[in-house]
N, C-alpha and C positions, 0 to 999 in steps of 0.2 A: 504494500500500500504506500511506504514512505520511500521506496525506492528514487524515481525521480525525482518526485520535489524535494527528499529530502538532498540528494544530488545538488540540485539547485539552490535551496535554500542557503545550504554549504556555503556554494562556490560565491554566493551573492555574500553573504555576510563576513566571508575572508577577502572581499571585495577582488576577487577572480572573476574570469569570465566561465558561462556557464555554458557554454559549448550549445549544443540541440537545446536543453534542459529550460534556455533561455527564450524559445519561441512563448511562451506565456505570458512572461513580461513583457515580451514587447509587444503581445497583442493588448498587454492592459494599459503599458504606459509608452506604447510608441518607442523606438529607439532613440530619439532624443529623451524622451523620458528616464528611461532606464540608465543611459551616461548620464541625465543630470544627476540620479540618484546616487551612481556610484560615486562621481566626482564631490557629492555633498557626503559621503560617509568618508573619504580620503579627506578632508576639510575638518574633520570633528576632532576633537582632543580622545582619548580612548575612553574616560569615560562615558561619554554621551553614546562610540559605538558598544562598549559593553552593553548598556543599558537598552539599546536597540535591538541586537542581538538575545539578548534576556528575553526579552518580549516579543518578539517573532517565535522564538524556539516556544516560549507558554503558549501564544496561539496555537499552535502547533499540537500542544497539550492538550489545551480546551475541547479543538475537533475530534483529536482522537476518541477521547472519553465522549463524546459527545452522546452518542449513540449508545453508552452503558455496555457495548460489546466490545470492550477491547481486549485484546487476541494476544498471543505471546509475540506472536511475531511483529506486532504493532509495536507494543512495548519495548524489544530490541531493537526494533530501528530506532524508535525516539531515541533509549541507551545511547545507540551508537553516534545519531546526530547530537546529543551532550557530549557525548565522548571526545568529538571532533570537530567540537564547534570553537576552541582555543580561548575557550571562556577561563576564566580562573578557576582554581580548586572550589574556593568558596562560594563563586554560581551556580557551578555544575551541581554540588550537592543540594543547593535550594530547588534546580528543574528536576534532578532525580527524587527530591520527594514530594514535587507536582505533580508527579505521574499518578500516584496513589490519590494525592487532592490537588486539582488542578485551583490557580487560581481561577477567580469572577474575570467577566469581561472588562469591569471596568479597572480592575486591579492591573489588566493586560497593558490595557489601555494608556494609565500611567508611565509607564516604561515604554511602549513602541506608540512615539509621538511624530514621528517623519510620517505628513500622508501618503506620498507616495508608496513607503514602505506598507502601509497599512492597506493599501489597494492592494497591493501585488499579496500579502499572507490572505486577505478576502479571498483573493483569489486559487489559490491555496490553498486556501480551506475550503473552500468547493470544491476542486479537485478530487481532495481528500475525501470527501464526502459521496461521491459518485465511483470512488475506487473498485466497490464492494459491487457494483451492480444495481442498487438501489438508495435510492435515500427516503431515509425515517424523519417521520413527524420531529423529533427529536432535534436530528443533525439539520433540520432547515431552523429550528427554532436555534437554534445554536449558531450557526451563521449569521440570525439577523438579529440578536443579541449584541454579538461580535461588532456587527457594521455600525447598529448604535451606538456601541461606545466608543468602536471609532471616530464616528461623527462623518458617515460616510452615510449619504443620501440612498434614500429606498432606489430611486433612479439610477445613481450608479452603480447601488450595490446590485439591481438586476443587470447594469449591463454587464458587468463585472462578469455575472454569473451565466450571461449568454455568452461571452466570450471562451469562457470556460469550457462550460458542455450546450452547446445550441440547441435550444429549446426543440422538443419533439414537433 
């Protein structure tokens, strides 16, 4: 399930490029989009990218559980995406015990403040969501939870979402 994105995720937050992984982004934020974001995280002092990073990876969290069916195998990728996200000792152990309780969206919220960045895990988190084959009452309510506290409009957060998986 976290295969690609979490791929992507990666290669975006160690501010790399994401190879294929990266057609998502740029259908959400356009290719100047997606360079101005990396160039705005190459700009930041490291706290602020930790803090970014932190909160991408909990969104991240959030979707997973969302659904109340998280699988072993979900949960070793999140692992491995802590493991390799070159966060400090003392992050990684606060998203490893997100897993068990994720935070609230608005707690998310607080920590991944860049909108651009908050589009593209939207998006993301749709993906995520559609991994499985279907989506539950649950994982859409948990998406649009998410977009509200991002502060991300019903309107984009559908285009977002048409972007993602194109409506039947």
């Amino acid at each position: 399930m976290l295969g690609p994105m979490a791929t992507w995720l990666g290669a975006l937050l160690r501010l790399g490029e994401a190879g294929a992984d990266a057609d998502l982004a740029i259908r959400i934020l356009g290719p100047d989009g997606l360079d101005a974001l990396r160039a705005w995280f190459r700009e930041q002092p490291h706290p602020v990218v930790t803090r970014e990073r932190v909160g991408a990876i909990h969104a991240c969290i959030w979707m997973t559980q969302a659904d109340r069916e998280t699988r072993t195998a979900e949960i070793a990728a999140l692992q491995d995406l802590i493991a390799k996200s070159e966060l400090p000792w003392s992050e990684q152990s606060k998203l490893l015990a997100a897993l068990h309780k994720p935070l609230t969206p608005e707690t998310i919220a607080a920590d991944l403040r860049q909108p651009q960045l908050r589009e593209l895990i939207l998006g993301l988190a749709w993906e995520m969501a559609h991994t499985d084959g279907r989506l539950d009452e649950e994982e859409q309510d948990a998406h649009q939870d998410l977009a509200a506290a991002f502060e991300v409009t019903l309107e984009r957060s559908e285009e977002i979402r048409a972007m993602v998986v194109p409506p039947e």
